[in-house]
N, CA and C atoms of all chains as a GROMACS GRO file, in nm:
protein
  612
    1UNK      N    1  10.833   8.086   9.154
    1UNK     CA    2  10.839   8.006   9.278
    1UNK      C    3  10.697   7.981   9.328
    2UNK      N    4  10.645   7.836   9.385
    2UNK     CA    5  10.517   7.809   9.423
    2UNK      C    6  10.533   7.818   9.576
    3UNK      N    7  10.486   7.900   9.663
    3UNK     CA    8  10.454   7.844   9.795
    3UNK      C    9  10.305   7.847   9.779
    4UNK      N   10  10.306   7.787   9.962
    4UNK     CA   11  10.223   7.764  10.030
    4UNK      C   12  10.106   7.919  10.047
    5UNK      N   13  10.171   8.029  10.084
    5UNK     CA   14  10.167   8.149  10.083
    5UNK      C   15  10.061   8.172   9.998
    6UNK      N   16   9.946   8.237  10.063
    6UNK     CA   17   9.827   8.211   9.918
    6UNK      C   18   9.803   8.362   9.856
    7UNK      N   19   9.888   8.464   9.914
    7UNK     CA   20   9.893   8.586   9.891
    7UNK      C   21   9.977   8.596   9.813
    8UNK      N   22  10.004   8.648   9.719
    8UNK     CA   23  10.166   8.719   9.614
    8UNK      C   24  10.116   8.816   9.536
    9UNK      N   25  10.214   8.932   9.582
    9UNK     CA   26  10.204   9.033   9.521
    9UNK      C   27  10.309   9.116   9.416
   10UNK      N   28  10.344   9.071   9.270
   10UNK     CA   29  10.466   9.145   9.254
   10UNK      C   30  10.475   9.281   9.225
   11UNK      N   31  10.572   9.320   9.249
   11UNK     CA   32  10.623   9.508   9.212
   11UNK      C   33  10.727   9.515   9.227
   12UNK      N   34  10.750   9.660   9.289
   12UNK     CA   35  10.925   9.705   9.260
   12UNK      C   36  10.917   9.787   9.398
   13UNK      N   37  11.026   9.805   9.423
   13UNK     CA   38  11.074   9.882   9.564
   13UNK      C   39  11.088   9.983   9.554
   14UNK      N   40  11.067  10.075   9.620
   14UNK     CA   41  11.003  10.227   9.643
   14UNK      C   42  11.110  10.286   9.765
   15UNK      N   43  11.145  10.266   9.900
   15UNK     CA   44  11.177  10.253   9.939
   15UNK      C   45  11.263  10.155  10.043
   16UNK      N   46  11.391  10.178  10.100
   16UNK     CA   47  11.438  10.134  10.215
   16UNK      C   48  11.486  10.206  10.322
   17UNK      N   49  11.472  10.157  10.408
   17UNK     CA   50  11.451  10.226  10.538
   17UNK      C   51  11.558  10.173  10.630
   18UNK      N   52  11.691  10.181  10.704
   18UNK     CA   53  11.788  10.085  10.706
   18UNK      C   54  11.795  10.103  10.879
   19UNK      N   55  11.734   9.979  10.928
   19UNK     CA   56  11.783   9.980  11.051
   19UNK      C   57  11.916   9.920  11.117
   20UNK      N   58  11.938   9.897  11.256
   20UNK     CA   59  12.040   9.820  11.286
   20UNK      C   60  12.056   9.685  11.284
   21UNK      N   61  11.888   9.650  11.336
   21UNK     CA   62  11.859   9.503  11.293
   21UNK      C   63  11.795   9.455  11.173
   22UNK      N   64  11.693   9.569  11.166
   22UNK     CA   65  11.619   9.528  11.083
   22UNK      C   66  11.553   9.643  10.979
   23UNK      N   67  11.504   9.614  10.864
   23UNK     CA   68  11.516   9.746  10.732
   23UNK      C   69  11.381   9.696  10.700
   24UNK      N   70  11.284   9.839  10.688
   24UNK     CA   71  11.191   9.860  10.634
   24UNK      C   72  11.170   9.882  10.493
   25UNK      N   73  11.083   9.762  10.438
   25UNK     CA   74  11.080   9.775  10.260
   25UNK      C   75  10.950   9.828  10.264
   26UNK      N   76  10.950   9.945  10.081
   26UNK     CA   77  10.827   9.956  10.039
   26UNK      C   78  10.853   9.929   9.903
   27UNK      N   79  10.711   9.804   9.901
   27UNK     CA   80  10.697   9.766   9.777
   27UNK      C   81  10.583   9.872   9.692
   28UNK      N   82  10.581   9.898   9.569
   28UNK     CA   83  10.472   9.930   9.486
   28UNK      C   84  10.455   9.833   9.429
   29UNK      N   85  10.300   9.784   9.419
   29UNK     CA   86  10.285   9.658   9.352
   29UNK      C   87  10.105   9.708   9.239
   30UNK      N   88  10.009   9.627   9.181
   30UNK     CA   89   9.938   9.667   9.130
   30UNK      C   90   9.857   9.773   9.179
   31UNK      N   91   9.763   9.857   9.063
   31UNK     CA   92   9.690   9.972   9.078
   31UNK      C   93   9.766  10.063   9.200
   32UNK      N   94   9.903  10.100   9.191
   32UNK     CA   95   9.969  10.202   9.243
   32UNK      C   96   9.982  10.218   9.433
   33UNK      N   97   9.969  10.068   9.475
   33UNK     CA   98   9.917  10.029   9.609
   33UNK      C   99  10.074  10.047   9.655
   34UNK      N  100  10.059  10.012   9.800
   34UNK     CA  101  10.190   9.994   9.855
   34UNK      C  102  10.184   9.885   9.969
   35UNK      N  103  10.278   9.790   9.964
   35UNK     CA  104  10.351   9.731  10.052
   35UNK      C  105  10.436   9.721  10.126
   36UNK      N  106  10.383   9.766  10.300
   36UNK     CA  107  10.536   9.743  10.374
   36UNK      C  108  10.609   9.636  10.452
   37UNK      N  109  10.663   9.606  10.409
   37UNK     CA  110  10.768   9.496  10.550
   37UNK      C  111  10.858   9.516  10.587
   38UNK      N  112  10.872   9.434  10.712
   38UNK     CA  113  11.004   9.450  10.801
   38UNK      C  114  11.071   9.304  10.766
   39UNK      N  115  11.183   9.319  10.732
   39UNK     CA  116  11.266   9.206  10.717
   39UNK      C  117  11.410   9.227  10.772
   40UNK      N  118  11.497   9.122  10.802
   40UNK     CA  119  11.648   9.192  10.876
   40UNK      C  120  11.708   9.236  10.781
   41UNK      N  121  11.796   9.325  10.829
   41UNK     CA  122  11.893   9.356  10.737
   41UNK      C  123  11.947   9.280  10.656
   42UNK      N  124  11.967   9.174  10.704
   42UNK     CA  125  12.094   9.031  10.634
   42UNK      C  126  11.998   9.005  10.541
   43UNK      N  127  11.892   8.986  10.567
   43UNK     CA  128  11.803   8.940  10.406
   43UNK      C  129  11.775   9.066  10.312
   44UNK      N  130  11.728   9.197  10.351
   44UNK     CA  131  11.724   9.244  10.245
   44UNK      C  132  11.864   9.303  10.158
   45UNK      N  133  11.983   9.267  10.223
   45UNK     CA  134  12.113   9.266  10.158
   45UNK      C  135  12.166   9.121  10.097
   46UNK      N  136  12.113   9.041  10.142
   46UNK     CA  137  12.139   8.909  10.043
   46UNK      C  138  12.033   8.965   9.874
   47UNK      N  139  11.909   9.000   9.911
   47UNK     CA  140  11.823   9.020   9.820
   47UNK      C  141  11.878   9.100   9.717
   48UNK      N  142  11.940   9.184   9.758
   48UNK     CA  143  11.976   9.314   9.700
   48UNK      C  144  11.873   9.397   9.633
   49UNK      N  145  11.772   9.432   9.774
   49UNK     CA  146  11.681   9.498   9.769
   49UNK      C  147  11.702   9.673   9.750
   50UNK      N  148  11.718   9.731   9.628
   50UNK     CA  149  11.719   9.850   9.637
   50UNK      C  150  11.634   9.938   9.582
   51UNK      N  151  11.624  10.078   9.574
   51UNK     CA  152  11.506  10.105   9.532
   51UNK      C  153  11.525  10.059   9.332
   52UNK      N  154  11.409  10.018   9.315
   52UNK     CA  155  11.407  10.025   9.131
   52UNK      C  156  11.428   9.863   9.162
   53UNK      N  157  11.449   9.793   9.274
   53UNK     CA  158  11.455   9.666   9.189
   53UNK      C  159  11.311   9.600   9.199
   54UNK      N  160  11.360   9.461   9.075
   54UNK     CA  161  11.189   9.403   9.105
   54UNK      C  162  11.194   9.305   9.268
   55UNK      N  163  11.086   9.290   9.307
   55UNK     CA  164  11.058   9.187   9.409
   55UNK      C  165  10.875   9.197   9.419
   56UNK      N  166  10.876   9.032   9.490
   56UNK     CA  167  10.761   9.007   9.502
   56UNK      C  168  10.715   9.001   9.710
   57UNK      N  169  10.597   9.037   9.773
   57UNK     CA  170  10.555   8.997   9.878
   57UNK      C  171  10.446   8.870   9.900
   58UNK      N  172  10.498   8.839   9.978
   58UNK     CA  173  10.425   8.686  10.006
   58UNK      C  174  10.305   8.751  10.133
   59UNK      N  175  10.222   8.692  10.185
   59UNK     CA  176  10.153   8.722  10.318
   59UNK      C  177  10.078   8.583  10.330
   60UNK      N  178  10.101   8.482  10.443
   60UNK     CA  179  10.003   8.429  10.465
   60UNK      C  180   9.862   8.503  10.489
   61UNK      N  181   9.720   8.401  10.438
   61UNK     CA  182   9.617   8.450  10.470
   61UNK      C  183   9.573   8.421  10.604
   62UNK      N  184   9.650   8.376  10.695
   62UNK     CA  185   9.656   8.326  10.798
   62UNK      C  186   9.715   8.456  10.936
   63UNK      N  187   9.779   8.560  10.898
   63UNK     CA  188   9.802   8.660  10.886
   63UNK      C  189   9.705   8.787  10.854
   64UNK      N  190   9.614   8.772  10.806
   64UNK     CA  191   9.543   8.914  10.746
   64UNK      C  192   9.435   8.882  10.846
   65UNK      N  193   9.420   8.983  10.899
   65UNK     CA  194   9.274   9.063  10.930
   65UNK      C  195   9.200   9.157  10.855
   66UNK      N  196   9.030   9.083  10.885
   66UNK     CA  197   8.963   9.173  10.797
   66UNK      C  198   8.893   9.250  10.882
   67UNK      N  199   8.853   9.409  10.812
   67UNK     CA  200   8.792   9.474  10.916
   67UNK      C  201   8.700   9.542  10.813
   68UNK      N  202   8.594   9.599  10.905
   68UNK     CA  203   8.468   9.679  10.824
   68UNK      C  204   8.428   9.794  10.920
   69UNK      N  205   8.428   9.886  10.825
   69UNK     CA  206   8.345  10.038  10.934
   69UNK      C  207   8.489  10.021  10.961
   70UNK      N  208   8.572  10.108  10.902
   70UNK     CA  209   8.707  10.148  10.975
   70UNK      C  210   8.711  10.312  10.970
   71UNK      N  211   8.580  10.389  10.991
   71UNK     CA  212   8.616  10.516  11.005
   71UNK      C  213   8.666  10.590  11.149
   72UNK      N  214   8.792  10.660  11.138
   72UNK     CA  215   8.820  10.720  11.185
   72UNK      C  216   8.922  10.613  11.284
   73UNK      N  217   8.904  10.484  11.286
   73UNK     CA  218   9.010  10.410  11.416
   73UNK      C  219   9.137  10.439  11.315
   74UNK      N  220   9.252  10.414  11.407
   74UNK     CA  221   9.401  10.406  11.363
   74UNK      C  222   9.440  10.299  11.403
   75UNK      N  223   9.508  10.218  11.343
   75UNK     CA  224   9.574  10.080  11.345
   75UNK      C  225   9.719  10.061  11.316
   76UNK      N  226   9.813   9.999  11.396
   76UNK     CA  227   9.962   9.991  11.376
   76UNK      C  228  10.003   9.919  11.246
   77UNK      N  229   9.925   9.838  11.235
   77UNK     CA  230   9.966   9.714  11.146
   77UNK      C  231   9.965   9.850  11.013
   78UNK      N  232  10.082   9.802  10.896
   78UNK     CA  233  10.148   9.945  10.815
   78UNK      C  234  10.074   9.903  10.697
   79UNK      N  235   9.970   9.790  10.687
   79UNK     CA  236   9.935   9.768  10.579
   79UNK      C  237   9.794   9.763  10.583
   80UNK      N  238   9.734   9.837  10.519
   80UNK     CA  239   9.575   9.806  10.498
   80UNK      C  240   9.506   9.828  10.321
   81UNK      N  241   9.468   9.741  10.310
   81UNK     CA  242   9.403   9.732  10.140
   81UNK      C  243   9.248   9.738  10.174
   82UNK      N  244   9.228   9.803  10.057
   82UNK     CA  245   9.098   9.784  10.072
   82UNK      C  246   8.974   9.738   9.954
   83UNK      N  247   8.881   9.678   9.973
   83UNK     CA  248   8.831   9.615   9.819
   83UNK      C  249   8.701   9.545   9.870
   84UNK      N  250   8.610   9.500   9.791
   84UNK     CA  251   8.510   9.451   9.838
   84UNK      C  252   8.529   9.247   9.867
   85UNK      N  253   8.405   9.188   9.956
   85UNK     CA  254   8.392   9.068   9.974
   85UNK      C  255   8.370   8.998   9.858
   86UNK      N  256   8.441   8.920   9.783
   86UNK     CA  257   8.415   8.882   9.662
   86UNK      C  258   8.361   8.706   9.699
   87UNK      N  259   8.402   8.676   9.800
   87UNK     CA  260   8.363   8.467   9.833
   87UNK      C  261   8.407   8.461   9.992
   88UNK      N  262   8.308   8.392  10.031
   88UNK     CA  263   8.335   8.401  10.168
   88UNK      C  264   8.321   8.184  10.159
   89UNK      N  265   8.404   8.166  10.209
   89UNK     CA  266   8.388   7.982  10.193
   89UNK      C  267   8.402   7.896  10.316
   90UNK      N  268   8.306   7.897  10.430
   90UNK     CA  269   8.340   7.829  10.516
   90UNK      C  270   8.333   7.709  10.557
   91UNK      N  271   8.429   7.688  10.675
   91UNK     CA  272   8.477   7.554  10.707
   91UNK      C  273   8.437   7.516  10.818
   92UNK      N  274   8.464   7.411  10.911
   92UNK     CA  275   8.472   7.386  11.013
   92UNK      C  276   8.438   7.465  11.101
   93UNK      N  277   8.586   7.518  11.091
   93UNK     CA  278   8.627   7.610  11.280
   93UNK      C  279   8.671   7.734  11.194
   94UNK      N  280   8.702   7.800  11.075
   94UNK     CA  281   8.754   7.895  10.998
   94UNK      C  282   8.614   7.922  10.841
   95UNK      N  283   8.677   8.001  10.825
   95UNK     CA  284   8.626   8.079  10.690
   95UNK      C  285   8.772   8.125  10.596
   96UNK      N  286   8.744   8.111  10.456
   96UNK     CA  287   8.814   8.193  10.344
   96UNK      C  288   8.734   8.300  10.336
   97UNK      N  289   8.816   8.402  10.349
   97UNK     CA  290   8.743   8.528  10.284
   97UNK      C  291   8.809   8.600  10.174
   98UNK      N  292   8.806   8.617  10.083
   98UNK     CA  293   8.861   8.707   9.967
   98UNK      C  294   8.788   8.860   9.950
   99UNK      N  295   8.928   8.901   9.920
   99UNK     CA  296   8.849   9.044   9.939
   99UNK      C  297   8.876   9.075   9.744
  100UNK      N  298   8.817   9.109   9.706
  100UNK     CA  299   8.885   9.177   9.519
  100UNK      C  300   8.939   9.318   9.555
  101UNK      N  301   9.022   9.382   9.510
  101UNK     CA  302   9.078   9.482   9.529
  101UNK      C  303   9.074   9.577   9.419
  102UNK      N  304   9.056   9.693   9.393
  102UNK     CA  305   9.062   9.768   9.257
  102UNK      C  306   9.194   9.685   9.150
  103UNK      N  307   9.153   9.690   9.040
  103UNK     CA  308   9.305   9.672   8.971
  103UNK      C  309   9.230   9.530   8.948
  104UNK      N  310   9.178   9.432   8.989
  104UNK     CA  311   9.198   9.306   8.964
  104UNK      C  312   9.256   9.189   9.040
  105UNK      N  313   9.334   9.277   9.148
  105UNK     CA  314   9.382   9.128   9.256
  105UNK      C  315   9.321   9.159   9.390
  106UNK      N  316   9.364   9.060   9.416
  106UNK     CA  317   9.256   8.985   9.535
  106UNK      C  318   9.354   8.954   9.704
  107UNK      N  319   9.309   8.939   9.800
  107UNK     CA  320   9.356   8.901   9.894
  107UNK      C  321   9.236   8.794   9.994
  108UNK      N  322   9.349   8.702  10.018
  108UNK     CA  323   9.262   8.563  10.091
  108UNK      C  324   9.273   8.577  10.234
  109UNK      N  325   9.202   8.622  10.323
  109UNK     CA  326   9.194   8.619  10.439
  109UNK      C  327   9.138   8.500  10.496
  110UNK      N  328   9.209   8.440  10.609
  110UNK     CA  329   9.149   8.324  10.703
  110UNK      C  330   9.112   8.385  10.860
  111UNK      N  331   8.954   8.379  10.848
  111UNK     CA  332   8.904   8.431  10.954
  111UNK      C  333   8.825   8.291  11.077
  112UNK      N  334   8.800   8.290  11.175
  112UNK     CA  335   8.723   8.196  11.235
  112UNK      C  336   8.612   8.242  11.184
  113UNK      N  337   8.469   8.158  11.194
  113UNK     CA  338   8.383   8.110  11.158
  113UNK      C  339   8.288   8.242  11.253
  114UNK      N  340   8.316   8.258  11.386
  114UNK     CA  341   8.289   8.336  11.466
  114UNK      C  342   8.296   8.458  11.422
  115UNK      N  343   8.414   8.518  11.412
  115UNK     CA  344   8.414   8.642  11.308
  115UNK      C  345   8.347   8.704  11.199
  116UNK      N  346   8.364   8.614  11.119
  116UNK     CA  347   8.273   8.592  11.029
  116UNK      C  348   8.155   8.621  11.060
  117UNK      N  349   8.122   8.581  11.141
  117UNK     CA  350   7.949   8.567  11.173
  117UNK      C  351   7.924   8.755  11.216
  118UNK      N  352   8.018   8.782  11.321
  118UNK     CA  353   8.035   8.894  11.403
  118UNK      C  354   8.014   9.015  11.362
  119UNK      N  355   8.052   8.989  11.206
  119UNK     CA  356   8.103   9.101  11.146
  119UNK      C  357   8.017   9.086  11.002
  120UNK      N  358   7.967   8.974  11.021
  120UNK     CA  359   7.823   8.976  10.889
  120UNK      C  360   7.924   8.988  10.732
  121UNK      N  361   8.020   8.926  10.763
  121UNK     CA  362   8.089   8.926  10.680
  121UNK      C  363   8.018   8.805  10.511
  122UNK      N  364   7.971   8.911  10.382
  122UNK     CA  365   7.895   8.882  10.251
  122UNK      C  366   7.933   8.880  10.160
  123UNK      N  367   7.946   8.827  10.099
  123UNK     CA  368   7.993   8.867   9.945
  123UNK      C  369   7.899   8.976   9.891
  124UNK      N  370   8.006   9.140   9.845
  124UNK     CA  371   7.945   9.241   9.794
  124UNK      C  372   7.965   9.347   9.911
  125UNK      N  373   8.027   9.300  10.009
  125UNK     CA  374   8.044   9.400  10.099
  125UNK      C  375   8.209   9.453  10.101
  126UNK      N  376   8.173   9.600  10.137
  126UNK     CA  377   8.340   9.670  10.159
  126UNK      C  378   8.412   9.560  10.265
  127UNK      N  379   8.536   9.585  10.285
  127UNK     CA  380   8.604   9.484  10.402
  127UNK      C  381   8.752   9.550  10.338
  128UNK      N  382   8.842   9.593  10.455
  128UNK     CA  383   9.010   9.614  10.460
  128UNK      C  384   9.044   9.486  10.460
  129UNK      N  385   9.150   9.470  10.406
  129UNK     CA  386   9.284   9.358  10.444
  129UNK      C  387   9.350   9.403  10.533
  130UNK      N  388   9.357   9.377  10.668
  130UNK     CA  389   9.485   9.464  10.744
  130UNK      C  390   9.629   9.344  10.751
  131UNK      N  391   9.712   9.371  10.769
  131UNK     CA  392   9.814   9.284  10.784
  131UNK      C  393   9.962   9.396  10.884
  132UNK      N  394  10.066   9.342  10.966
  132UNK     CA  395  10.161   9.364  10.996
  132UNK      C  396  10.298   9.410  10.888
  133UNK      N  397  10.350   9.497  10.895
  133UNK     CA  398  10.468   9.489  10.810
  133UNK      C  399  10.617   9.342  10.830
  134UNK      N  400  10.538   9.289  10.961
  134UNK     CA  401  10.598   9.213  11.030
  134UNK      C  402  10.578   9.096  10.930
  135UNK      N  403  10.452   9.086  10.933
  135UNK     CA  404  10.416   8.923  10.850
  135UNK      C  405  10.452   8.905  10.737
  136UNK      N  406  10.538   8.979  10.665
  136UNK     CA  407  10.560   9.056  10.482
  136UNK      C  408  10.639   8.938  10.484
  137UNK      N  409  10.654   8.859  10.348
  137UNK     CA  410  10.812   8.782  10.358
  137UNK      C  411  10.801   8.847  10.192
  138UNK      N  412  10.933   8.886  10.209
  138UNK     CA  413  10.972   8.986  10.030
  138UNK      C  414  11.033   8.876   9.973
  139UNK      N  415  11.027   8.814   9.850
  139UNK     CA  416  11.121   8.717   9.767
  139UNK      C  417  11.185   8.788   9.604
  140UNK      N  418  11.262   8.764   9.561
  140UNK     CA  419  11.306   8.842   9.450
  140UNK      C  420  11.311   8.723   9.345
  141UNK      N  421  11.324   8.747   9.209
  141UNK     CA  422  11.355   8.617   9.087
  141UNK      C  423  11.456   8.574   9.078
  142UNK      N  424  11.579   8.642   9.118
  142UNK     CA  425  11.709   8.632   9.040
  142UNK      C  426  11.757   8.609   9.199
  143UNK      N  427   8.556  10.046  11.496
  143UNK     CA  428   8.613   9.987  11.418
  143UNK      C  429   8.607   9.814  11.443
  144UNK      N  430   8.570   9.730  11.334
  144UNK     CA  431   8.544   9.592  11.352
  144UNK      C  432   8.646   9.486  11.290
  145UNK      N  433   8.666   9.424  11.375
  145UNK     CA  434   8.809   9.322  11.304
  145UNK      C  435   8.790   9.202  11.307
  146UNK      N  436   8.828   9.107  11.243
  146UNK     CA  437   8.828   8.995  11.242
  146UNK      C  438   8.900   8.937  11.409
  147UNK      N  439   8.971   9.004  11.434
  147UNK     CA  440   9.076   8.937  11.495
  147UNK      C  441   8.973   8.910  11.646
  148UNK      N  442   9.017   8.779  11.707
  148UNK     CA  443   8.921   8.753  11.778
  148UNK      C  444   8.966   8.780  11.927
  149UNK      N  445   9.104   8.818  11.965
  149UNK     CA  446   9.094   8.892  12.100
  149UNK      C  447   9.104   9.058  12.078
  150UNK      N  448   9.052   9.142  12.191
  150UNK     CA  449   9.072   9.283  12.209
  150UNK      C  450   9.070   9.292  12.291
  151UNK      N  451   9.211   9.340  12.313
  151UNK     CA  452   9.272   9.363  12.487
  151UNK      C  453   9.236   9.503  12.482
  152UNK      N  454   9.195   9.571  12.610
  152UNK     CA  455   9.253   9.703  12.591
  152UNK      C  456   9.299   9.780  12.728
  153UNK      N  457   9.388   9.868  12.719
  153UNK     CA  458   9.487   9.900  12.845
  153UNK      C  459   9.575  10.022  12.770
  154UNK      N  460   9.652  10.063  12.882
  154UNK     CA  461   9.654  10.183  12.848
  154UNK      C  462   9.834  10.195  12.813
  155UNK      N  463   9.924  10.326  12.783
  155UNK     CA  464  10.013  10.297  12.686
  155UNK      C  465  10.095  10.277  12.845
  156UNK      N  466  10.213  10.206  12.854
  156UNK     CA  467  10.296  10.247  12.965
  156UNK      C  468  10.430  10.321  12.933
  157UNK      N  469  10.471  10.201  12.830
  157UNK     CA  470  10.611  10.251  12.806
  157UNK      C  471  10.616  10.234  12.689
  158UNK      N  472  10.705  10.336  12.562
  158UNK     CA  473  10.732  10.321  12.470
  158UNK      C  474  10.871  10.339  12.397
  159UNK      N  475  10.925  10.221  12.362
  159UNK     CA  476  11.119  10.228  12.321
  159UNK      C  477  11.110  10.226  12.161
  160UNK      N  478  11.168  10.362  12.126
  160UNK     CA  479  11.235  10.344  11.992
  160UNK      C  480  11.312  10.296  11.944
  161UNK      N  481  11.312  10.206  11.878
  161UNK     CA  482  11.488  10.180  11.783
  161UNK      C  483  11.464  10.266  11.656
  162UNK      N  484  11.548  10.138  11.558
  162UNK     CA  485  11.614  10.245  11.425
  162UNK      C  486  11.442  10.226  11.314
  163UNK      N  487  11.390  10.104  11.345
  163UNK     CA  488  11.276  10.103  11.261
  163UNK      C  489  11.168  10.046  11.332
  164UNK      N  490  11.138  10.013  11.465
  164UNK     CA  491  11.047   9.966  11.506
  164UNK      C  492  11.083  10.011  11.651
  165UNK      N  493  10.942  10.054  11.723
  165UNK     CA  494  10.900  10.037  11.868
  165UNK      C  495  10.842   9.961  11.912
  166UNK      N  496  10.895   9.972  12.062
  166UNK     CA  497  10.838   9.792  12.180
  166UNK      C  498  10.741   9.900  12.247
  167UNK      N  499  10.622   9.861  12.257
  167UNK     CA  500  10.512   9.920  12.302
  167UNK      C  501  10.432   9.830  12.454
  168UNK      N  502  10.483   9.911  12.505
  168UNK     CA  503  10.428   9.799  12.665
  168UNK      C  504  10.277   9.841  12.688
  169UNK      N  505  10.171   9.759  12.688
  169UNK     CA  506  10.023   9.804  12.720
  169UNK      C  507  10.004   9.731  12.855
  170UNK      N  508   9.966   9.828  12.927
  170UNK     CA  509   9.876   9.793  13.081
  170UNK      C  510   9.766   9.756  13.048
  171UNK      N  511   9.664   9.641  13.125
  171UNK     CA  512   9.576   9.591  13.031
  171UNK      C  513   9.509   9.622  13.232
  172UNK      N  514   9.379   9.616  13.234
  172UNK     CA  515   9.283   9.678  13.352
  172UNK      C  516   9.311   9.528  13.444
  173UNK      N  517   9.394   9.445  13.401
  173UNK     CA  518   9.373   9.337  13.495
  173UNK      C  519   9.511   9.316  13.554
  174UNK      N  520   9.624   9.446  13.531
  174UNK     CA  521   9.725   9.442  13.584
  174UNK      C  522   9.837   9.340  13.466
  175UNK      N  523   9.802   9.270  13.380
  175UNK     CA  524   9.878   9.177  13.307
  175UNK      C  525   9.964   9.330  13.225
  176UNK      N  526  10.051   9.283  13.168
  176UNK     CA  527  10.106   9.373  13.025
  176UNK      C  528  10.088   9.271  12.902
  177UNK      N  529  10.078   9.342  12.808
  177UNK     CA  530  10.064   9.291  12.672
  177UNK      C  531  10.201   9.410  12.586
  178UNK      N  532  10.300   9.325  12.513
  178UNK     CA  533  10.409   9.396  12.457
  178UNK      C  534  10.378   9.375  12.306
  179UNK      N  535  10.369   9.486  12.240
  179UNK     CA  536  10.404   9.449  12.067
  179UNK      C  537  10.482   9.561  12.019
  180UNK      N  538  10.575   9.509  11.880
  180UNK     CA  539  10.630   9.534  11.821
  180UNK      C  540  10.564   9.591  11.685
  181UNK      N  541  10.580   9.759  11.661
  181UNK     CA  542  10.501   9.808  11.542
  181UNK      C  543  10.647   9.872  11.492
  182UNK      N  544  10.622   9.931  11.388
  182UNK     CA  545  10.675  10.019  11.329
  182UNK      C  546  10.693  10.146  11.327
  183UNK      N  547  10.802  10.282  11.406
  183UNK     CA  548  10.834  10.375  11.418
  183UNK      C  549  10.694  10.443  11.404
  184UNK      N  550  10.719  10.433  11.272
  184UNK     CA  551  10.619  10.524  11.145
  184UNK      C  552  10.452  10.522  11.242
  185UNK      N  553  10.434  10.373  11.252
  185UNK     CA  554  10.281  10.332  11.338
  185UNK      C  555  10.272  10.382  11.443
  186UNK      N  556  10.400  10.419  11.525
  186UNK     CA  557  10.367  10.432  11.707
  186UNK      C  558  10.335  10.540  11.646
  187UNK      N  559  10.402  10.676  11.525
  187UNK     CA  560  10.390  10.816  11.573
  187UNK      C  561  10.259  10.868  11.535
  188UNK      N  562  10.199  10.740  11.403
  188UNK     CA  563  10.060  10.823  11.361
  188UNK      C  564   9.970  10.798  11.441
  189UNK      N  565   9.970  10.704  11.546
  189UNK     CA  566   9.886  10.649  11.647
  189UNK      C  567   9.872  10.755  11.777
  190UNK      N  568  10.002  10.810  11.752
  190UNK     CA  569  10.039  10.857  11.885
  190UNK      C  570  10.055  10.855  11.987
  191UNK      N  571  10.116  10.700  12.009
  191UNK     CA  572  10.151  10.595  12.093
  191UNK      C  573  10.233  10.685  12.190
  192UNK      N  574  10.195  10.734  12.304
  192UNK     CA  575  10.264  10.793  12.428
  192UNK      C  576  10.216  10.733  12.564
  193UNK      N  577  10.314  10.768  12.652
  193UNK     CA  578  10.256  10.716  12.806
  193UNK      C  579  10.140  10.718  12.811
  194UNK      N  580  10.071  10.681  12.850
  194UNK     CA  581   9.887  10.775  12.952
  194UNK      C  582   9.822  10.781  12.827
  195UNK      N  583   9.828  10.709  12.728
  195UNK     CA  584   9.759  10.700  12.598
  195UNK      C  585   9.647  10.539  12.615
  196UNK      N  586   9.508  10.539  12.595
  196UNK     CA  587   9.414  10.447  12.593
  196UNK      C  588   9.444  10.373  12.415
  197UNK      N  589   9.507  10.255  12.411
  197UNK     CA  590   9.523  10.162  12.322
  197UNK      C  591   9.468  10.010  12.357
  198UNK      N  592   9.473   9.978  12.216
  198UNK     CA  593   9.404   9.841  12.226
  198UNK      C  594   9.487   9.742  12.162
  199UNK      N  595   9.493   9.629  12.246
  199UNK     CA  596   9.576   9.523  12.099
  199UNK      C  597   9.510   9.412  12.076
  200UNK      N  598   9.530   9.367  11.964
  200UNK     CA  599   9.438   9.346  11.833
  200UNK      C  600   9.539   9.198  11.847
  201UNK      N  601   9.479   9.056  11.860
  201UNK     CA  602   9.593   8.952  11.834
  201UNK      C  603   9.499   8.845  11.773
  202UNK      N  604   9.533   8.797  11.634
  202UNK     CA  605   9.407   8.692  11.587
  202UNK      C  606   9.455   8.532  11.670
  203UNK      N  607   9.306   8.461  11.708
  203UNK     CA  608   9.311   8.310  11.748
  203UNK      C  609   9.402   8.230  11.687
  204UNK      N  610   9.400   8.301  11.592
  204UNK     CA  611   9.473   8.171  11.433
  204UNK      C  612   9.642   8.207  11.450
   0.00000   0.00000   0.00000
């Protein structure tokens, strides 16, 4: 499947977590990482998300925050990767930022131009991916 | 800690409601406004999201 979505990550499910509204997935996806989202119940039971099956996570880069010098803060958002600045490409009013991640994949962050600047954000520098378990959209093949 | 994200509110915890997989987290912000987000169980407890707790929320422009 092609989206828009410039993030995709595939793996297999690790956990579920079953709420009333809504069920917490964990994906394992490359170099032994983890992915969490919140999706409703009704979708991850249409999916037939259980543990051992395959599925993929989507994340807009529109969605990710990047952060640097993250010692010692704590952050809600359930997802943080971490990897160096591999292309920083700016625009207008925004920036692409890619981060490379151990393993070989990558994550595209869309930062303002401001940020960017703020945060001296280089190619060759450490930088997290942070993201929400909220922003996750899980898709399966079958 | 440095983020992309281009507002940082910060205020303190007021109220915090559990459900089955996510908490509503009410932040008092010094200008009397509230700011509400929605994290994950798991997030309020490693945070240690309680009353009278100094938090910040993190919301990108984009």
């Amino acid at each position: 499947m092609k989206t828009s979505a410039c993030n995709q990550f595939q793996g297999k499910v690790t956990n579920v977590k079953q709420g009333s509204v809504n069920d917490e997935i964990e994906l394992e996806v490359a170099g032994g990482k983890k992915i969490v989202a919140i999706i409703t119940h009704e979708s991850a039971d249409g999916l037939g998300l259980q543990v051992g099956a395959k599925a993929f996570a989507l994340i807009k880069a529109s969605s990710i925050i990047v952060a640097t010098d993250d010692k010692g803060t704590k952050i809600s958002a359930r997802n943080s990767l971490n990897g160096t600045i591999s292309q920083v490409k700016s625009g207008a009013v925004n920036s692409e930022v890619i981060i490379g991640l151990e393993g070989g994949a990558s994550v595209a962050a869309i930062v303002t131009n401001e940020s960017c600047k703020s945060l001296g954000l280089a190619v060759g520098m450490p930088a997290t991916a942070i993201f929400k378990a909220s922003s996750v959209i899980i898709g399966t093949l079958t | 800690m440095r983020t992309s994200a281009r507002n940082t509110l910060k205020g303190i915890v007021e109220t915090v409601i559990e459900g089955a997989v996510n908490s509503e987290i009410t932040l008092r912000l010094e200008s009397g406004a509230a700011v509400y987000a929605i994290v994950t169980i798991e997030s309020a407890r490693l945070l240690g999201l309680v009353p009278g707790k100094i938090a910040y929320a993190l919301i990108k422009s984009s």
